[in-house]
C-alpha positions, 0 to 999 in steps of 0.5 A: 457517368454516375456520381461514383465515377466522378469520384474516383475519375477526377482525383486520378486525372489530377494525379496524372496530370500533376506528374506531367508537370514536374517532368519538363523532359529537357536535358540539364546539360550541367546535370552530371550523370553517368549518361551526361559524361556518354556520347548520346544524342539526348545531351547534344540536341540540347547543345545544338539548340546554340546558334553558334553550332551547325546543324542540319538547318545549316545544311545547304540548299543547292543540288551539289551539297544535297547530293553529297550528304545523301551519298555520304548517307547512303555509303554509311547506312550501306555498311551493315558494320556500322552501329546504329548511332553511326548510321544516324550521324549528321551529315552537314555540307555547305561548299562542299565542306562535310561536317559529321557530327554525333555519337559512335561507338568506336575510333574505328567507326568515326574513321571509316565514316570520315573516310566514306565522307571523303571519297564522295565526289565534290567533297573539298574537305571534311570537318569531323566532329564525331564523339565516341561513346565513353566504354561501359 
């Protein structure tokens, strides 16, 4: 590179790299802005950082609770009715018990997906945890 190029490389770089440092791209779950107060999925990752909260690491490792997530998943992203947030719940089982967790757009969605969870076999019961998404 000529002395020209290093000129105006360097500072752009610099640039660049500055405004990387000022973006932490971490949600601010006090921060109130009109996509807080939604039912996302950004906000909540935040949220299912505490340990206090089941997520899909609590998922249970043994065949009958692998099998029914994976059957509750494929009856929920079987109904093309479904949005897309509702085809990327969380499906969590452990004993049996079904815990649905993330953002839906409708009541009737958080229904339908609680009731696809309890007619899987081997479901004892169903702790629904869906929110649906505040109207626009």
């Amino acid at each position: 590179m000529r002395k020209i190029d290093y000129l105006f490389v360097i500072p752009t770089l610099m640039l660049v790299l500055a405004g990387c440092n000022t973006q932490s791209g971490r949600v601010d779950p006090g921060q109130k802005s009109p996509a807080a107060t939604d039912a996302d999925n950004t906000a909540r990752n935040e949220r299912d950082r505490n340990t206090a909260t089941q997520t899909s690491g609590d998922q249970a490792e043994n065949e009958a609770d692998r099998e029914i997530s994976a059957n509750i998943r494929r009856a929920v992203v079987k109904d093309d009715s479904l949005s897309m947030n509702a085809h990327n719940v969380k499906i969590i089982t452990s004993n049996g018990v079904v815990t649905l967790r993330g953002p839906v757009k409708s009541e009737t969605e958080r229904a339908a997906i609680e009731a696809k969870a309890k007619q899987v076999a081997g479901v004892q019961s169903v702790n629904n945890q869906l929110e649906v998404e505040a109207n626009r």
